[in-house]
C-alpha positions in Angstrom: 59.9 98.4 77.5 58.3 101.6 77.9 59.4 104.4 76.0 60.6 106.7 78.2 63.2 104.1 78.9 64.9 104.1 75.5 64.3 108.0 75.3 67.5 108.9 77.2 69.6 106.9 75.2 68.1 107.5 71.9 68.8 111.1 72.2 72.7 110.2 71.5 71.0 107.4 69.1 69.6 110.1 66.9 73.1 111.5 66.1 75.6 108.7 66.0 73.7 105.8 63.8 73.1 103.3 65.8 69.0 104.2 65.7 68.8 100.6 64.5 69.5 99.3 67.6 66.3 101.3 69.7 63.7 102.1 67.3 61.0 101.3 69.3 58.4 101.9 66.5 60.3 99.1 64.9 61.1 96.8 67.8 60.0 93.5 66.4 62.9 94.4 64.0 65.4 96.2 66.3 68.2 94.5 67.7 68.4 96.4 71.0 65.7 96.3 73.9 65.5 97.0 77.3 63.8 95.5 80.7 63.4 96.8 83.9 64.9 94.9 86.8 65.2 95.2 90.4 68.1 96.9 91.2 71.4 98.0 89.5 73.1 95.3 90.9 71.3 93.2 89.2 71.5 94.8 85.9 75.4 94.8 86.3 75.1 90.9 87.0 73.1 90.0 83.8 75.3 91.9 82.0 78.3 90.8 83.0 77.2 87.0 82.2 76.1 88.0 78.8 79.7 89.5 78.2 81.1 86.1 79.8 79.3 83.9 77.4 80.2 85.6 74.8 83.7 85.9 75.2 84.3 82.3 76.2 82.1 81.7 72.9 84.5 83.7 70.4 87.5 82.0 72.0 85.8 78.5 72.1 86.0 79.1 68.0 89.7 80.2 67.9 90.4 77.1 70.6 88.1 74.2 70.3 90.0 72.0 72.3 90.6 73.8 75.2 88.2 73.3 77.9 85.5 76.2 79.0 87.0 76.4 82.6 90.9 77.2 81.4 89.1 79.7 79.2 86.4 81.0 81.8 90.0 81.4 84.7 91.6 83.6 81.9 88.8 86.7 81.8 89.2 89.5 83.1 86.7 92.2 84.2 87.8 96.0 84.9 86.0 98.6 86.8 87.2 102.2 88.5 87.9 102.9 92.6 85.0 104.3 92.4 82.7 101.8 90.7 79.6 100.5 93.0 80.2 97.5 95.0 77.6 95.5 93.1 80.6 95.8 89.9 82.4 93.7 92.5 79.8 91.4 93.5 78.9 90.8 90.2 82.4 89.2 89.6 82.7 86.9 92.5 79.1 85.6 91.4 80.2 85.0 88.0 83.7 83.6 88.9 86.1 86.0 86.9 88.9 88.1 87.8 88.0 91.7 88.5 91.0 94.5 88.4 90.3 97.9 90.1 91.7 100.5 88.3 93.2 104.6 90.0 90.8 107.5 88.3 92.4 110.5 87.9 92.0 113.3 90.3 88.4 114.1 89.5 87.9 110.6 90.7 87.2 109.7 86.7 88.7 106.7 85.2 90.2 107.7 81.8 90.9 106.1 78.6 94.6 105.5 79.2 94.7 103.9 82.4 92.9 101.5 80.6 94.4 101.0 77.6 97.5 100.6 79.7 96.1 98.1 82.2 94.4 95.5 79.5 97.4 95.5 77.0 99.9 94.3 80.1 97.3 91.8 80.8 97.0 90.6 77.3 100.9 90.5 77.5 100.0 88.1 80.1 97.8 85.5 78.7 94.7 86.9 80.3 91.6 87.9 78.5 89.8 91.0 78.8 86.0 90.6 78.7 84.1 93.7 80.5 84.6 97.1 81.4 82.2 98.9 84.0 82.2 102.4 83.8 80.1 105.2 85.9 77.9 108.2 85.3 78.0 109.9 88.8 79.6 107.6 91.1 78.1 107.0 94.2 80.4 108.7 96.3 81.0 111.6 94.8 79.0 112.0 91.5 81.9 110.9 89.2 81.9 111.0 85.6 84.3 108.3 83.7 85.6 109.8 80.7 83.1 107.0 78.7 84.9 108.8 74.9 87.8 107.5 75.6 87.2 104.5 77.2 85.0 103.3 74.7 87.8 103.9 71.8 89.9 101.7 73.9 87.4 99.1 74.0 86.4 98.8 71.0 90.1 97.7 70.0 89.3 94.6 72.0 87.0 93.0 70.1 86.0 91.1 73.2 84.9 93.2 75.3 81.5 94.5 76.7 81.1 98.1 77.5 78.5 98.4 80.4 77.8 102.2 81.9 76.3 102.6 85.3 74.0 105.6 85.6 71.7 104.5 88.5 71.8 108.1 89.5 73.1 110.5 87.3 70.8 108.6 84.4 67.5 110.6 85.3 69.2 113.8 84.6 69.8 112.9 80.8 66.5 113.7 80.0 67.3 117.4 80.3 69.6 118.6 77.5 72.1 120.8 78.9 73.2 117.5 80.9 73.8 115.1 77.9 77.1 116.3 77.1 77.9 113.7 80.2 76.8 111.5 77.8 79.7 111.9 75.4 80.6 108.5 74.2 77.4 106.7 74.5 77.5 105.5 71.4 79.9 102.7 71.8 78.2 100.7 75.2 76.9 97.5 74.8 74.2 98.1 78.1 72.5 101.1 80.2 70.7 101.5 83.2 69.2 103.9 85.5 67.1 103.7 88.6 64.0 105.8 88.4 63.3 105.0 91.9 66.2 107.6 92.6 65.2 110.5 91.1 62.5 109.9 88.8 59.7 110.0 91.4 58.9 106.4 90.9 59.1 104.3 94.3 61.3 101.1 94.7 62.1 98.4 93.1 62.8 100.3 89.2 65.9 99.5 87.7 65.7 100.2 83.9 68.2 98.4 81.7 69.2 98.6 78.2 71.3 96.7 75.4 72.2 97.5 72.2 71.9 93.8 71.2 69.2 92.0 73.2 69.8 88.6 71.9 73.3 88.7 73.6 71.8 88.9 76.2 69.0 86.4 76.4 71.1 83.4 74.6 73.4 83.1 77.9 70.4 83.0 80.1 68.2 80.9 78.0 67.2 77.9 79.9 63.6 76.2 78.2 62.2 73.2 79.6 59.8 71.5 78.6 57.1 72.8 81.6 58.6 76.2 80.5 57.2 76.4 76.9 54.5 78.1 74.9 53.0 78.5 71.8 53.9 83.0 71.2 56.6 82.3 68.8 58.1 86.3 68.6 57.0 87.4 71.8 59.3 88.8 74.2 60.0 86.0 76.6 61.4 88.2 79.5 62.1 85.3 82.0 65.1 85.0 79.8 66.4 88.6 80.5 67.7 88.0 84.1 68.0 85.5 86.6 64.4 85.2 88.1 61.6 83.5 85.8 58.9 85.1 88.3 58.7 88.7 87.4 56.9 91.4 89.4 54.9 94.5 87.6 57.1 97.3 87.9 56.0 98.8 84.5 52.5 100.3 85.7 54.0 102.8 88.3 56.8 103.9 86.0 54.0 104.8 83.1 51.5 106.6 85.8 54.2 108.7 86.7 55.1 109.5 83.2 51.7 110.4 82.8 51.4 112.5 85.9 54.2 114.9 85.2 55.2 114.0 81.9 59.0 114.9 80.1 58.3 118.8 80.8 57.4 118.5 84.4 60.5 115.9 85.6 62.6 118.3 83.6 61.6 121.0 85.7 62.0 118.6 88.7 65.3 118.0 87.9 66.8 120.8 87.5 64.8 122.3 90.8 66.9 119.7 92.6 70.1 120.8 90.9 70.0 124.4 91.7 68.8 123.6 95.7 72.1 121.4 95.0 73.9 124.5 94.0 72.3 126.8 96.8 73.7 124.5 99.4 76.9 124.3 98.0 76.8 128.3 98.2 76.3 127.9 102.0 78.7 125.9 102.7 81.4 127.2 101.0 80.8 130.7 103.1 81.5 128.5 106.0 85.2 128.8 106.4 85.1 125.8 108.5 83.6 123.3 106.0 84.9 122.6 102.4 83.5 120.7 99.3 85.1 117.5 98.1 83.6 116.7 94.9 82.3 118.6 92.2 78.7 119.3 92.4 77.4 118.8 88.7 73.7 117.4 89.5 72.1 116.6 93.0 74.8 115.7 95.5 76.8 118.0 97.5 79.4 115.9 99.6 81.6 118.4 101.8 83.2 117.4 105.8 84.9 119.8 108.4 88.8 121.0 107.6 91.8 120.0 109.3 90.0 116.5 110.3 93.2 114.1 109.1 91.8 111.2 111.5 88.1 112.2 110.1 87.0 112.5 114.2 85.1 115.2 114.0 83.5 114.3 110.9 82.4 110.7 112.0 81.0 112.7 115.4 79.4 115.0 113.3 77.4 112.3 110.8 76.5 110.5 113.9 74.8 114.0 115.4 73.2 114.6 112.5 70.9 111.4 111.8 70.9 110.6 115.6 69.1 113.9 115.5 65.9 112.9 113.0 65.7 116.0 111.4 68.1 115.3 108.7 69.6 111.7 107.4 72.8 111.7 105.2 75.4 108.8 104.6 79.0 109.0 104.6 81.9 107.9 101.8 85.6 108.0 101.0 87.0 110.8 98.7 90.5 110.8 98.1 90.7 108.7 101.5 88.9 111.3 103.2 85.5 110.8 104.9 83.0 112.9 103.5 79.3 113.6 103.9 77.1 113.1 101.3 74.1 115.8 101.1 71.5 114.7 98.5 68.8 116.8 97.3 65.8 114.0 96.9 62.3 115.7 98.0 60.1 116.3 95.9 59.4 120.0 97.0 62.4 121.0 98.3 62.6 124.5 99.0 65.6 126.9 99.1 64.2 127.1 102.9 65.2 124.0 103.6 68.5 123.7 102.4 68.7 126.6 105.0 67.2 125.0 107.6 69.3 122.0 106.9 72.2 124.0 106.9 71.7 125.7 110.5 70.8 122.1 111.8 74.6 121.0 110.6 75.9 124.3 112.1 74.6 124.1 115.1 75.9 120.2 115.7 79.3 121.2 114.2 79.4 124.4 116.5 78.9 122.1 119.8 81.3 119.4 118.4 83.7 121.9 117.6 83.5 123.2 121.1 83.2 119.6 123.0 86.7 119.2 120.9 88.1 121.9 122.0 87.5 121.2 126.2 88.4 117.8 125.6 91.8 119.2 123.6 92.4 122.1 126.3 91.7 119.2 129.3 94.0 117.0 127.7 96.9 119.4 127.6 96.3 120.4 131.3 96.4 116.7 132.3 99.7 116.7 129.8 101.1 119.3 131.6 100.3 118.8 135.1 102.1 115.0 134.4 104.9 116.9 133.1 105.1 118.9 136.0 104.6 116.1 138.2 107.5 114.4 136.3 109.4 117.1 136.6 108.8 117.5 140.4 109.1 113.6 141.1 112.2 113.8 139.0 113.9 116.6 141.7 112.4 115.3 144.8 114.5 111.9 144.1 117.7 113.5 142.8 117.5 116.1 146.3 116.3 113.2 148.1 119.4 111.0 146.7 122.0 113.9 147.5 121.1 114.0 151.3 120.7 110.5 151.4 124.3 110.2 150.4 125.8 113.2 152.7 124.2 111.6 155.1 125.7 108.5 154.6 128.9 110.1 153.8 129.2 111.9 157.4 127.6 109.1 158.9 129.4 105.7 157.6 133.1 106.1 158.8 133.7 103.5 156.8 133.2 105.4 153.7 136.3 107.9 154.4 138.0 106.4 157.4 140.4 103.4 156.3 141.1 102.2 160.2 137.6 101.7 160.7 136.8 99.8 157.6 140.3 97.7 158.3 139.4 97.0 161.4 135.6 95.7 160.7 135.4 91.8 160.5 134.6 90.9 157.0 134.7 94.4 155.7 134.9 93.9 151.8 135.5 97.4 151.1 138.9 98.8 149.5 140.6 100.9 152.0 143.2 103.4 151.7 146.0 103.9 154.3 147.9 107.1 154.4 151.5 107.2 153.6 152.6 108.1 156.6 151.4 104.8 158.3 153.2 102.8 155.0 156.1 104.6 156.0 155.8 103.2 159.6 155.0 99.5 158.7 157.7 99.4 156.6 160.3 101.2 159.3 159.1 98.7 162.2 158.6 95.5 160.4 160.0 94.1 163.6 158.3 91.2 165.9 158.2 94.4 169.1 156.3 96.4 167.3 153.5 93.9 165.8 153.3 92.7 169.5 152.6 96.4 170.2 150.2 96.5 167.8 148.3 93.6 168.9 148.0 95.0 172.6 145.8 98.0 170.2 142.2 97.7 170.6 140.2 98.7 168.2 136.0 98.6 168.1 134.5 95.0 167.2 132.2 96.8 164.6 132.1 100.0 162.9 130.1 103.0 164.8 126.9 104.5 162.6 126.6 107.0 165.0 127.1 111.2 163.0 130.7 112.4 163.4 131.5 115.7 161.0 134.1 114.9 159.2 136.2 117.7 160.9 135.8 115.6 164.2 136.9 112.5 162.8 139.9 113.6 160.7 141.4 116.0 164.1 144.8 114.3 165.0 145.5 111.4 162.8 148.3 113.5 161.3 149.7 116.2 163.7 153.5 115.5 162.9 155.1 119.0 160.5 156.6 115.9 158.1 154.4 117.9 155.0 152.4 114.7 154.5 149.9 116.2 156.6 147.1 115.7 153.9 144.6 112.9 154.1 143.5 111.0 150.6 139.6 109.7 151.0 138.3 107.3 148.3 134.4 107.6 148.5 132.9 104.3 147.9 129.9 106.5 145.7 132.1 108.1 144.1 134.9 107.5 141.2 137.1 110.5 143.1 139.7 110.7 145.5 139.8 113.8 148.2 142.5 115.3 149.7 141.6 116.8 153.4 144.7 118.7 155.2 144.6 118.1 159.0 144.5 120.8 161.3 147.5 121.9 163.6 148.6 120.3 167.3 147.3 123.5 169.3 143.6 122.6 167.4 140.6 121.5 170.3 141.0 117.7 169.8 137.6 115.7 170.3 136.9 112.2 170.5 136.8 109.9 167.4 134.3 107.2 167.5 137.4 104.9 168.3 137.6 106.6 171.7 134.2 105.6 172.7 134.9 102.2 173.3 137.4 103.3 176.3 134.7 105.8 178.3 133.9 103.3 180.9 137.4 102.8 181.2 137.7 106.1 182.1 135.2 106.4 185.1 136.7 103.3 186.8 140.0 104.2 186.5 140.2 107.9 187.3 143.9 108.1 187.7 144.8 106.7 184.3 144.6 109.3 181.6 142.3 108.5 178.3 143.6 105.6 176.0 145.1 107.5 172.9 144.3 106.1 169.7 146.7 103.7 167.8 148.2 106.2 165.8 149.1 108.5 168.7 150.4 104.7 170.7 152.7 104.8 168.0 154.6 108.0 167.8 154.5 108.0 171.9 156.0 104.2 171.1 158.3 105.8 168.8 159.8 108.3 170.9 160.1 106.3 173.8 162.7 104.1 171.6 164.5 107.0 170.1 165.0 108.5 174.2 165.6 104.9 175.2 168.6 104.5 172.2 170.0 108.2 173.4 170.8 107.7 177.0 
């Protein structure tokens, strides 16, 4: 293990007396060690089996008889929201529970959520076995309270404290950034990825344990083909899962010899105060805002008043479809964000400007595209209201006339002898008083012989009569029942129309029509009156008839 990999952990070392553990002047003698791996996933992995053997092997001590798979289904592994995925990979690969635990609003997990969350699944029957933490999360650049998650743990007396600093971990090698580190003291393993920002090109994952032989006796496998005579040596096929290795050390040690600690100090902090300078820009923007809290590197920041994150998906899409920059997104407080990362090696404060103006001027004509597409959208809205609107009047005026139209043209509607006298007319008439009055006064056998010499239309006429026309004469008698009760077949009403006086221009009812031809061939008969007018003349004729 080089050096410089046990440096950033043995500047906590120095002060909390667990030197023992990563003296590398002493390693033959040391308990703790360190190997560099491919990725941080697979650091997490390897750990995470270590802490599963052994757990099962404490419990198998306390419970002899019970078998290693009841044990194995009773672990359970914790990490935060905002854990890498590779915490849950790690767990379905190893075949243990994993719980997901709510950081605080900082988006750090803190000591009492867990506390709270293990002792309810002790209460249980389960069996906490590993806690994941994170220094600088991957979406936002996180820090897990580690203080007071490591107190917690260490009331466990099961459970393996692994911190995640893929990222964040570079930085430690400055001082002012190892307060972050607060808490060190009680993890069982470390890593960081130098490939991320320690100049040093993929695959680099360096990991460390405070207890190496942890880790190698649950990945010890040594068959016979597999065995040598370098009793001592560091066998490193048993520190993870592969036993073919590659040579990542070399690079790592030419680029610690290249700049050395001064000159990736300096680095660093270059990268965090182009970090800051963007930050500065984007803040004066009134249309952007920040959504983490930009300790190291990463800025992550997304256009305001986005709740479906639209414009901010369009806008990520511009931006590496353009190939001047390349960013990837995340969630922050279930919003999608843009993560800015300052990586390059000389990075100036001129491009963080330039980078700046190239997401202002993609914003700017997303912005605008928006706001056609929004000002369209509520013409189309409104011109369909309108046409609503207008459709909506159209039928309602086109369903008044309809009806007057019907009303002045269907005697049937207003006109009770016309509707009694269709065949098969299903439609409830109304008959006047005055012709009650009469039907009950001449119930005699003369007058229905009378009334069957009447004749009336075979079917009802559709041709326009005003209503004035049709309603002239059928009550010209100065009785006082002179008014005429219509029941509109549209309507839940009844109208009253008063007929006009005997001296009144009479015109010819649709009944009369019937009787025109009549009227040429027989010159010297006058015009057939209607039935009612049959009646009164039949009327009077019997009250002269009983005088004389």
């Amino acid at each position: 293990m080089p050096h410089c990999v046990g440096n950033p952990i043995d500047y906590r070392n120095k002060t909390k007396n667990i030197h023992e553990y990563n003296n590398i002047d002493t390693i033959s003698k040391s308990l703790g060690g360190g190997v560099l791996q491919g990725s941080a996933s697979e650091c997490v992995f390897v750990c995470m089996l270590a802490a599963r053997a052994q757990a099962i092997k404490r419990l198998k001590k306390n419970h002899p008889f019970v078998e290693e798979g009841v044990l194995l289904s009773k672990l359970m592994a914790y990490c935060s929201k905002e854990a890498h995925s590779c915490v849950e990979k790690g767990a379905m690969m190893a075949f243990v529970k994993l719980r997901i635990l709510e950081p605080d609003e900082k988006n750090s997990l803190r000591g009492v959520t867990v506390r709270q969350v293990m002792e309810q699944d002790e209460a249980m029957g389960l069996i906490p076995f590993f806690v994941s933490t994170t220094l600088g999360t991957t979406s936002c650049c996180s820090f897990d309270n580690l203080l007071e998650i490591g107190l917690v743990c260490k009331q466990f007396p099961t459970v393996w404290l692994h911190v995640d600093a893929a990222y964040a971990g570079s930085a430690f090698i400055c001082p002012e950034f190892r307060v972050l580190l607060n808490g060190i003291e009680y993890a069982d393993s470390f890593n960081l990825n130098p490939n991320k920002w320690l100049l040093t090109n993929f695959d680099c994952s360096a990991l460390w344990v405070k207890d190496r032989l942890k880790l190698t006796s649950a990945l010890v496998v040594d068959p016979l083909y597999l065995q040598h005579g370098h009793e001592g040596a560091i066998d490193y096929r048993h520190w993870g899962v592969p036993l073919s290795r590659r040579f990542r050390s070399l690079k790592l040690w030419f680029v610690l010899r290249n700049y050395g600690i001064s000159g990736l100090q300096k680095y660093i902090r270059r990268q965090c105060q182009l970090a800051k300078k963007f930050e500065s820009l984007v803040r004066a923007d009134k249309v952007f805002e920040i959504a983490n809290d930009v300790r190291l590197g990463l800025v992550c920041f997304r256009i305001k008043n986005d709740p479906s994150n639209k414009l901010n998906k369009k806008l990520l899409e511009s931006i590496n479809d353009s190939g001047k920059l390349h960013m990837v997104p995340a969630m922050v407080h279930d919003k999608f964000v843009i993560r800015f990362c300052v990586v390059a090696q000389h990075a100036t404060e001129a491009d963080m400007e330039y980078a700046w103006k190239v997401i202002k001027e993609l914003s700017t004509d997303i912005l605008y595209t928006e706001k056609e597409i929004e000002r369209e959208r509520h013409e189309e809205q409104s011109d369909e209201v309108f046409e609503l609107q207008e459709r909506r009047r159209k039928d309602d005026l086109a369903y008044k006339r309809s009806f007057f139209v019907r009303m002045v043209s269907d005697p049937k509607i207003y006109n009770p002898k016309i509707a009694g006298a269709s065949p098969g007319s299903r439609r409830h008439t109304h008959v006047s008083s005055l012709d009650d009055d009469y039907e009950r006064k001449n119930a005699s056998t003369d007058i229905d012989e009378e009334e069957e010499e009447i004749t009336t239309p075979t079917s009802a006429s559709w041709i326009s009569w005003p209503l004035a026309f049709l309603f002239q004469g059928v009550f010209d008698d100065n009785s006082g029942s002179n008014d005429v009760p219509v029941r509109f077949r549209h309507l839940a009403t009844k109208v009253h129309f008063k007929s006009k006086k005997e001296n009144t221009r009479k015109s010819p009812s649709p009944e009369h029509l019937a009787f025109e031809e009549d009227k040429s061939d027989k010159s010297d008969k006058s015009p057939k009156s209607t039935p009612v007018q049959q009646r009164r003349k039949f009327l009077m004729s019997q009250s002269t008839n009983q005088s004389k």
